[in-house]
C-alpha positions as CSV (number, residue, x, y, z in Angstrom):
1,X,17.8,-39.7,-5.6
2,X,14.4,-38.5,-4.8
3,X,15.7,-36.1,-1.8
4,X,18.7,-34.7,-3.8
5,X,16.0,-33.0,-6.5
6,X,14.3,-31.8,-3.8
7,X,17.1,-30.0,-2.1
8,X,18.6,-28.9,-5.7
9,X,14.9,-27.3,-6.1
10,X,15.2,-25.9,-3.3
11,X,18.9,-24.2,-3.7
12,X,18.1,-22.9,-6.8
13,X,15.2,-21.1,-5.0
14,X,17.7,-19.6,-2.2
15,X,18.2,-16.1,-2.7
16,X,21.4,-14.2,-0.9
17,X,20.8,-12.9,2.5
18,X,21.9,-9.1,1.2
19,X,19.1,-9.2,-1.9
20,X,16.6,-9.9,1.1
21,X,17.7,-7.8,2.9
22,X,17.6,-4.9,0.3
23,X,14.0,-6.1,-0.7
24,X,13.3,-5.2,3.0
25,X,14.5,-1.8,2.4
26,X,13.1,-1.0,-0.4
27,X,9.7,-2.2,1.5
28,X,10.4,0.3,3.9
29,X,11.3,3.0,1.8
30,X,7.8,3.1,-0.2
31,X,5.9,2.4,3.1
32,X,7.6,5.7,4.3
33,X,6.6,7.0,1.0
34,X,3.3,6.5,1.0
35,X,3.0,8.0,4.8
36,X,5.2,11.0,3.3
37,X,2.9,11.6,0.3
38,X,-0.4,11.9,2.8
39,X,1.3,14.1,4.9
40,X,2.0,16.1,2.2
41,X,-1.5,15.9,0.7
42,X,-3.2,16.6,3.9
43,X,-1.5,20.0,4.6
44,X,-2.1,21.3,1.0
45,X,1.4,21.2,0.1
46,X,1.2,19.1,-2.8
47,X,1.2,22.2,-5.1
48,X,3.7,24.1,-3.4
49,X,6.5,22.6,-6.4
50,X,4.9,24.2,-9.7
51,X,7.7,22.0,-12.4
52,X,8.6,18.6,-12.7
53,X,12.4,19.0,-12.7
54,X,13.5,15.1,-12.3
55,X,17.4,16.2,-12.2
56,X,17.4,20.3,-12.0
57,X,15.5,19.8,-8.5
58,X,17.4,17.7,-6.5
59,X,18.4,21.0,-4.8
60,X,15.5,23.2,-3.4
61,X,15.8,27.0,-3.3
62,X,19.0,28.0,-1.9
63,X,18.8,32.0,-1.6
64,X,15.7,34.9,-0.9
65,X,15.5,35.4,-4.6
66,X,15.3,31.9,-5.2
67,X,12.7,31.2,-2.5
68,X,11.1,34.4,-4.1
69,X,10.3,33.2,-7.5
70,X,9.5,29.4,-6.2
71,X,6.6,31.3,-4.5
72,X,5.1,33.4,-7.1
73,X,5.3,30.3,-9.1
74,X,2.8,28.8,-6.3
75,X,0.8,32.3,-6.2
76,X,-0.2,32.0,-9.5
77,X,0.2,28.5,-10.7
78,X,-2.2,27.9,-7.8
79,X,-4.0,30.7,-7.5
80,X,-7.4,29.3,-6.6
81,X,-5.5,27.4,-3.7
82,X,-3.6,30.0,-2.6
83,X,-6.0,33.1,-2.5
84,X,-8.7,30.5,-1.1
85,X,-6.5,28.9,1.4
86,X,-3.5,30.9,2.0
87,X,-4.0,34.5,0.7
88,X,-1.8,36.2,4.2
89,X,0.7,33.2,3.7
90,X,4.0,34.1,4.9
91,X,7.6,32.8,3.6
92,X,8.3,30.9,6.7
93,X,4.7,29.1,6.2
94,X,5.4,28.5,2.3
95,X,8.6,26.9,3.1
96,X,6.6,24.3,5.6
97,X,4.3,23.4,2.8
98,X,7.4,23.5,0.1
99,X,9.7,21.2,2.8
100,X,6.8,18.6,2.7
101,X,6.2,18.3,-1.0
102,X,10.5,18.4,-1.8
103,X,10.5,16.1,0.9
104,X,8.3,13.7,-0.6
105,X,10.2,14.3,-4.4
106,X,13.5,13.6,-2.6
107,X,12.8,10.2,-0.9
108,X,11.4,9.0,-4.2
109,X,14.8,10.2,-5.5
110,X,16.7,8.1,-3.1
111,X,14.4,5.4,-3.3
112,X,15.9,5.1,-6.8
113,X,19.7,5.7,-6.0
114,X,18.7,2.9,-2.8
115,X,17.6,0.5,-6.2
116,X,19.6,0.8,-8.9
117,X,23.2,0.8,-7.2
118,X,22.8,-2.7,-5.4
119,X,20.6,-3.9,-8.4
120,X,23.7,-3.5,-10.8
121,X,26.1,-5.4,-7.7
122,X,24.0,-8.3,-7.5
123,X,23.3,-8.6,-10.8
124,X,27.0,-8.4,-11.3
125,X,27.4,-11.4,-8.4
126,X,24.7,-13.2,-10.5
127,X,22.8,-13.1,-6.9
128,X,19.4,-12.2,-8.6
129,X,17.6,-15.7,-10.3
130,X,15.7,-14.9,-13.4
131,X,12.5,-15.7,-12.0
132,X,13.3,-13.0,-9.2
133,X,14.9,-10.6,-12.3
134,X,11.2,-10.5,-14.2
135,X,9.7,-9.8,-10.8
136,X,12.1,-6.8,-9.9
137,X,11.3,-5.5,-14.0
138,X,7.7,-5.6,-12.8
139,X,8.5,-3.4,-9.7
140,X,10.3,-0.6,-11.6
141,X,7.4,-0.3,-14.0
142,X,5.4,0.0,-10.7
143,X,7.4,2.5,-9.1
144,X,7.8,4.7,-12.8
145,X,4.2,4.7,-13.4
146,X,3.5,6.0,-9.5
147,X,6.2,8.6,-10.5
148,X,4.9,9.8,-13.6
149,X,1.4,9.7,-12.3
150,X,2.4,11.6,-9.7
151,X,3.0,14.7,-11.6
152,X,-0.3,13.9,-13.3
153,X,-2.0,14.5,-10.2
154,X,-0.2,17.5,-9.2
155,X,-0.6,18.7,-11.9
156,X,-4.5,18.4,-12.2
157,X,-4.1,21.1,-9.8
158,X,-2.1,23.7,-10.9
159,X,-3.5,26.2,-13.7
160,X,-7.0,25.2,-12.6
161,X,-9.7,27.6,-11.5
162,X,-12.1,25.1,-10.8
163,X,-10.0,23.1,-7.9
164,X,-8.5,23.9,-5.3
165,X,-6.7,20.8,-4.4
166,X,-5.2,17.9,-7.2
167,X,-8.2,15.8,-8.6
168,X,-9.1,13.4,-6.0
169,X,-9.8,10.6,-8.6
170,X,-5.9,11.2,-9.8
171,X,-4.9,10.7,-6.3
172,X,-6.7,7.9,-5.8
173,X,-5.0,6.4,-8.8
174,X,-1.5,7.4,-7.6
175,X,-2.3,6.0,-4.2
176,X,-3.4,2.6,-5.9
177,X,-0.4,2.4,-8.1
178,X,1.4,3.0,-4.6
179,X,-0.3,0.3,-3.0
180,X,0.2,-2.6,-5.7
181,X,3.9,-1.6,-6.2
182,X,3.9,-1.7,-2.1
183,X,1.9,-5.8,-1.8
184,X,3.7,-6.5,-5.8
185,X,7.1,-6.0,-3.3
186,X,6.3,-7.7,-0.1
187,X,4.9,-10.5,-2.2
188,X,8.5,-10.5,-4.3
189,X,10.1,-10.4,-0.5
190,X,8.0,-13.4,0.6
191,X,9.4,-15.6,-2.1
192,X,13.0,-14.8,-0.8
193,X,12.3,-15.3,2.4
194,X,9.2,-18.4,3.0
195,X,9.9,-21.2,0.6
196,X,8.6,-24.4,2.4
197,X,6.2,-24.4,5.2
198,X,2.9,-24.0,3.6
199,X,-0.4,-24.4,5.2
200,X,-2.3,-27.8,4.2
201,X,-4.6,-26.5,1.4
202,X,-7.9,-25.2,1.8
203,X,-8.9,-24.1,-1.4
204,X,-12.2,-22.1,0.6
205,X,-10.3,-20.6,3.1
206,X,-7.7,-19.5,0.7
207,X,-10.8,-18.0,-2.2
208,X,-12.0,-16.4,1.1
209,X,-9.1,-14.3,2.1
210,X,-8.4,-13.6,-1.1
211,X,-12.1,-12.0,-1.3
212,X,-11.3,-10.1,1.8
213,X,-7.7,-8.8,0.7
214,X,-9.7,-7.6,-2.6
215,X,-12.4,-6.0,-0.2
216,X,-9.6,-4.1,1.4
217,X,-8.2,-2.9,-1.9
218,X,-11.1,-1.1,-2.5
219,X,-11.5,0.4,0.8
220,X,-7.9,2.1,0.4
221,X,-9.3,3.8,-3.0
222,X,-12.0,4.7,-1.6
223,X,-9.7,6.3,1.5
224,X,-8.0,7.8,-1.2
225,X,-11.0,9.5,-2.2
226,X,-11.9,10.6,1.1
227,X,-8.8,12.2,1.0
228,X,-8.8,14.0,-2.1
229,X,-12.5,15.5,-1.8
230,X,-12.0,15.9,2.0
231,X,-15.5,14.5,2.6
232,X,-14.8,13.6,5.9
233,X,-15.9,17.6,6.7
234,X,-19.1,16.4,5.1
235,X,-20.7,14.7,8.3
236,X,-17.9,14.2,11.1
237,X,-19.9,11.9,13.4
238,X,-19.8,8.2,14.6
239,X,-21.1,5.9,15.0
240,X,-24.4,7.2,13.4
241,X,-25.4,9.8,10.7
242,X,-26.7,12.0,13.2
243,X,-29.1,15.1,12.0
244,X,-30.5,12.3,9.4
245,X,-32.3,14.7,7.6
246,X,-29.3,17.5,7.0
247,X,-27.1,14.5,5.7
248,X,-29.9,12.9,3.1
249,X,-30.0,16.7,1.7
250,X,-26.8,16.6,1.2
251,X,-26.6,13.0,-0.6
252,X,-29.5,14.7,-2.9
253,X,-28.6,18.3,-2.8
254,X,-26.8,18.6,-6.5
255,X,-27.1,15.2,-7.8
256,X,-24.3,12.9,-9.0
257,X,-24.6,13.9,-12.5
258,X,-21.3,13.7,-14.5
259,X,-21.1,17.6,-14.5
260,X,-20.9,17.2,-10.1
261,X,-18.7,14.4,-10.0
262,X,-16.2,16.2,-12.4
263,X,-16.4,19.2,-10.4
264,X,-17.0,18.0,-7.1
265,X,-15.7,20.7,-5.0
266,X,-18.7,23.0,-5.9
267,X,-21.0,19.5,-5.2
268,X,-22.0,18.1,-2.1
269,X,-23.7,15.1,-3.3
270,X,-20.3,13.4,-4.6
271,X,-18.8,13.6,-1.0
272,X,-21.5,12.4,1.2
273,X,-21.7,9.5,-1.2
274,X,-17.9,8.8,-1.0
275,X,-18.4,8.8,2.9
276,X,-21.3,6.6,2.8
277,X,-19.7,4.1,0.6
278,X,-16.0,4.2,2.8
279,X,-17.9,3.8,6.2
280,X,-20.5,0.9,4.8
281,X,-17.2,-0.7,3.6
282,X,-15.2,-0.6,6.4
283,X,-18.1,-2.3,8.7
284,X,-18.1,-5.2,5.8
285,X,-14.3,-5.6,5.9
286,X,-14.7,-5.6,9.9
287,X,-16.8,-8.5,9.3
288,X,-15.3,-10.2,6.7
289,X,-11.9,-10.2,9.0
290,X,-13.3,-11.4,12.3
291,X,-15.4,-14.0,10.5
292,X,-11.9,-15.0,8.5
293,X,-10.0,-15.0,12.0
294,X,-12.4,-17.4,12.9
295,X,-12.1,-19.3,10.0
296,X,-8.8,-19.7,10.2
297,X,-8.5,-20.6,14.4
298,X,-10.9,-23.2,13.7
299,X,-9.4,-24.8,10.5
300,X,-5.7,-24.5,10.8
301,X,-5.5,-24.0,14.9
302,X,-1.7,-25.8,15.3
303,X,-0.2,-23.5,12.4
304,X,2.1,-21.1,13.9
305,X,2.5,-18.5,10.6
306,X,-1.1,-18.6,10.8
307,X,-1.9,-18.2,14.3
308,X,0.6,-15.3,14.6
309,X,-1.0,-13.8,11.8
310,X,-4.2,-13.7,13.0
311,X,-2.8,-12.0,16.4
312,X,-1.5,-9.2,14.3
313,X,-4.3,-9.0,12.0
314,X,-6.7,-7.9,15.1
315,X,-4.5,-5.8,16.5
316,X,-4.0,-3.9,13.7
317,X,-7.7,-4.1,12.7
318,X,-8.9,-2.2,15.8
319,X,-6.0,0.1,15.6
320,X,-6.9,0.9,12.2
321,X,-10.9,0.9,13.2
322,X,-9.8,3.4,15.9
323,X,-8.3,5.8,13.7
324,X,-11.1,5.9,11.3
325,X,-13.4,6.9,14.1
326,X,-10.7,9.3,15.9
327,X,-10.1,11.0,11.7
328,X,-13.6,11.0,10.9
329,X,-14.8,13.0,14.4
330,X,-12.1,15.7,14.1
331,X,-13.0,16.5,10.7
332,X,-14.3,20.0,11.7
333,X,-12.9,22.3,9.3
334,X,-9.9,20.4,8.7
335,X,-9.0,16.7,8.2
336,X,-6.4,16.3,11.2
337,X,-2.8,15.3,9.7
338,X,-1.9,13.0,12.7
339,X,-4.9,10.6,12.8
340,X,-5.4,10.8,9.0
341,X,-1.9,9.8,7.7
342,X,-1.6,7.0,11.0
343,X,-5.3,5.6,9.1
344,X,-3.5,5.0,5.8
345,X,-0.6,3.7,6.3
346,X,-2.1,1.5,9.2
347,X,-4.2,0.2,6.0
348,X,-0.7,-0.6,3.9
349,X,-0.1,-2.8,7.2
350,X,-3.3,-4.4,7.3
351,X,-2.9,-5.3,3.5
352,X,1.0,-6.7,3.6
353,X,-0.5,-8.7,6.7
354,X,-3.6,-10.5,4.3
355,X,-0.9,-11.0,1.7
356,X,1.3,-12.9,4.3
357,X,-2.4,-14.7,5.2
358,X,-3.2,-15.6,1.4
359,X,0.8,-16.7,0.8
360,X,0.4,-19.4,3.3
361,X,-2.2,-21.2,1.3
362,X,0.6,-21.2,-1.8
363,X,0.8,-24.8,-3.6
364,X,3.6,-26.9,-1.0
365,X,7.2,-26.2,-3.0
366,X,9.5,-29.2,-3.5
């Protein structure tokens, strides 16, 4: 009697192989998103698109009077960018910087269309359980707060005399409401797909990976604010802060008053502290993931989810090390595209592979 609960339980936890597979998509999909949006962020075309027309611009400019107006519309709702950054910019090079930003608005567009469509079908085939429905509910709340606060961010930058880029703290926000919706969906995925085969429990390992999953979190904000006040340009140099004394005048140059950190483009201080507190991070997260690697060999050695996670999680730790260093040391004038947008995605990975680490330690499902 006993084993036909258990495999009634466990039926009513089976979810169809299509709704998986769709959740795998839609994984995809923002992952590509996110590496999308930091292109676009890292060759100042965020503010190239001046309006947020949800419906009207699904098309982009589609004549030489059209492409006209869309860039007076950036010459003046962007001025301080555009006369500090790209005051001889041609048409051809407005249309690179538009193409990434309309790029970026049109993926989240089909990220939608990708959603809804099957969502109504399975809901139709009654393929979706409730407990997976609330789940999905929390995901589109996710994905229309990163969408509204999107525009909030873009348009911290337009109109604005005082900054030449969007407000780094409103992108870090976007890029965190990015980053839950992103682990919020994986950790949906992983209920679909692992329902039985849970690690014996080990309520310190588990707290600890936790700790260093939360550690993580934090370091991608803070990336987020590298990005946003390009303080990488600060002090470009690993693995030490070489020419001590020029970089401790900059951490006490103009203070960290509220007035600096509001205005942080005309203040040093803010940056060098933002780099300071990224790099001091990242060497504690390198820790805190070699000691949990460790941790886990020793404790659970026979596992297999485990000890294939642990394979990955190195790898992808010294890849994601690597690029720091190879970002961080090219920063001379310009935060390089390549190596920058490779370092945060690489850090979406890293995350969705400490979520796989922390599910394994789930309560055993019957």
């Amino acid at each position: 009697m006993e084993d036909v609960l258990i495999s009634e339980r466990r039926a009513t936890r089976q979810v169809h192989r299509l709704v998986r597979w769709w959740l795998v998509i839609g994984l995809v999909m923002v992952f590509f998103q996110v590496f999308i949006g930091g292109v676009t962020r890292l060759t100042d075309s965020g503010l190239s698109i001046t309006e947020w027309a949800v419906i009207q611009g699904t098309l982009p400019p589609m004549n030489p009077g059209e492409w006209d107006v869309a860039f007076e519309k950036y010459k003046i709702s962007a001025r301080r960018q555009y006369e500090s950054l790209h005051g001889d910019m041609t048409m051809s090079e407005f249309k690179v910087i538009f193409f990434w930003e309309y790029f970026h608005r049109l993926w989240a567009r089909l990220m939608g269309f990708v959603f809804i469509i099957p969502f109504f079908y399975f809901l139709y085939k009654k393929w979706i359980p409730g407990w997976l429905l609330k789940r999905l509910g929390v995901v589109i709340l996710l994905a229309s707060a990163a969408a509204t606060f999107g525009w909030i961010m873009v348009a911290s930058g337009l109109n604005e005399d005082n900054r030449t880029w969007v407000s780094a703290y409103k992108l870090m926000t976007h890029l965190g409401i990015a980053t839950v919706l992103f682990g919020y969906l994986f950790w949906t995925w992983l209920r679909t797909h692992q329902t039985d085969g849970f690690a014996a429990d080990r309520a310190g390992l588990k707290r600890f990976a936790w700790m260093t999953t939360g550690v993580l979190v934090i370091q991608i904000l803070l990336g987020g604010l590298m990005a946003g006040m390009r303080a990488g340009l600060i002090h470009p140099y690993f693995p030490f802060f070489v020419e001590g004394e020029r970089f401790l005048g900059a951490l006490t140059s103009s203070g960290v008053g509220m007035d600096n950190l509001i205005n942080y483009e005309q203040a040093v201080a803010p940056k060098a502290w933002v780099q300071v507190f990224h790099r001091s991070t990242a060497y504690l997260l390198t820790g805190l993931i070699i000691l949990l690697v460790f941790r886990l060999k020793r404790n659970l050695p026979d596992f297999k989810n485990i000890s294939t996670a642990t394979k990955l999680l190195i790898t992808l730790l010294i890849t994601q090390v690597s690029l720091g260093i190879l970002t961080l040391v090219n920063c001379f004038g310009k935060v390089p595209v390549v190596y920058a947008s490779l370092h945060q995605v690489v850090a979406l990975l890293l995350m969705i592979n400490m979520l796989y680490i922390c599910y394994q330690f789930r309560m055993r499902q019957v």
